[in-house]
N, C-alpha and C positions, 0 to 999 in steps of 0.2 A: 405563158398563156395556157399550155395543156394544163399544168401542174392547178392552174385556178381554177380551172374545167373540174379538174379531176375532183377537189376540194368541194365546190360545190355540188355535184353530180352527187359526190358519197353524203355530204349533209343530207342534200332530199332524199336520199334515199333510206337514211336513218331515219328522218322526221316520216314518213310513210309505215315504216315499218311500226316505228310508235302508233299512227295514228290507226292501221289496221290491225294493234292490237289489242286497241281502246271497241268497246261496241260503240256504233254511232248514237249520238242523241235519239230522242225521240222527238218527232214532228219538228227536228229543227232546236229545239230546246235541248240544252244540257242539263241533266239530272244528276241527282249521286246517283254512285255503282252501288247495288248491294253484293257486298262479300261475306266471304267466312274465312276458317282458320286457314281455308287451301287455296284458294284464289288470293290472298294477303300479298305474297312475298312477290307473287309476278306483278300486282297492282302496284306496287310501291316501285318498282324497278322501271317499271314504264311513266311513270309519272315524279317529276322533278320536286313536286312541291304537294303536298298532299295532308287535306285533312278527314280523318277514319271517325263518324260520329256513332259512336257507342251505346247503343240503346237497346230497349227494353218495350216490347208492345203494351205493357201494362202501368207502365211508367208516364204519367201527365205530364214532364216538364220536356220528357221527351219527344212527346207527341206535338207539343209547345214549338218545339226546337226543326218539326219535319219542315217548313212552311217557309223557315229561314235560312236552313240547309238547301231546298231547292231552289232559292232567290240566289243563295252563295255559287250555285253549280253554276248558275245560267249567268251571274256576273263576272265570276274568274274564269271562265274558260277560257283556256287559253295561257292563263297563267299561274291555275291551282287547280287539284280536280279532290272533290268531295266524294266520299265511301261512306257507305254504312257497315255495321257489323253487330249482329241481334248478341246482346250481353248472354242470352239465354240458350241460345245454340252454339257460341262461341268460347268456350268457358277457358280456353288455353289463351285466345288473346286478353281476356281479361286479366289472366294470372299475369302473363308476361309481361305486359305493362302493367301492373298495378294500379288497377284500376278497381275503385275502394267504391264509387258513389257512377248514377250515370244521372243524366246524359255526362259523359266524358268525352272528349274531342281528340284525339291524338293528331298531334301535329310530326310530319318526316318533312326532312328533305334531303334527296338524292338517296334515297333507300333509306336514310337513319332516321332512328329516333329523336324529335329535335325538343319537344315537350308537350305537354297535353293542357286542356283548359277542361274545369268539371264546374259542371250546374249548367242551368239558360244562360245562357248569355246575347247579348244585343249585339248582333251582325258589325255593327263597328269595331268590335274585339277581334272577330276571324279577319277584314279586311286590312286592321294594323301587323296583326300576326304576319299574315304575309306578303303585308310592306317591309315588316323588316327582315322576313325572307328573303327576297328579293334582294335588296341593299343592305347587309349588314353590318357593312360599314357605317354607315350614315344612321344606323337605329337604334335608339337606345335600349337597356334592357328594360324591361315588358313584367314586372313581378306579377300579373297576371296567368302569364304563361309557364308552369311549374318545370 
């Protein structure tokens, strides 16, 4: 019985420590984070499942994509969290993923690399993505997903 205590007691205590290292929503809503090159590597560590949407203020398909990105924040929460990262001030994440055209989506999970999706795309696409995050057993491969 301790030893289930104990197991449990240290779970919440890690899920805690996730969640105060996440900023809270706003007004209750979930949003993307906006990141850069130096806040990346801790975002991706605390969050299991994560998509980095790769933009450009001057960019239409992008600006396209803000509306659907905060629809995706506020429906996975909980079970994927949404970042952004300005193409223009970020010029090292762009290298390092190869990232050619934007809006570009980079998809992790558990800190890795898992693939990215580029152009608009129709929020059906992010919420298969990571359904077969999730079960990847059970999902087929995705050739949308590079």
């Amino acid at each position: 019985m301790d030893d289930e205590l104990l197991a449990i007691r240290t779970r919440r205590l890690e899920e805690l420590k996730q969640k105060a290292a996440s900023p809270a929503p706003v007004a209750g809503r979930a949003k993307p984070f906006e990141l850069d090159s130096a806040s990346l590597p801790a975002f991706l560590e605390n969050h299991p499942i994560a998509i980095i949407d790769v933009w450009a203020s001057w960019c239409g398909p992008c600006r396209t994509m803000e509306p659907v990105m905060e629809e995706l924040a506020h429906e996975l929460a909980g079970r994927a969290t949404i970042g952004k990262v300005n193409a223009d001030e970020n010029y090292d994440v762009v290298q390092a993923f190869g990232v050619q055209g934007i809006p570009s989506f980079l998809v992790f999970k558990d800190g890795k690399f898992a693939g990215k999706l580029v152009g608009a795309r129709p929020k059906r696409d992010f919420l298969e993505v990571v359904r077969q995050l999730e079960n990847p057993v059970s999902a087929g491969s995705d050739p949308s997903v590079q």
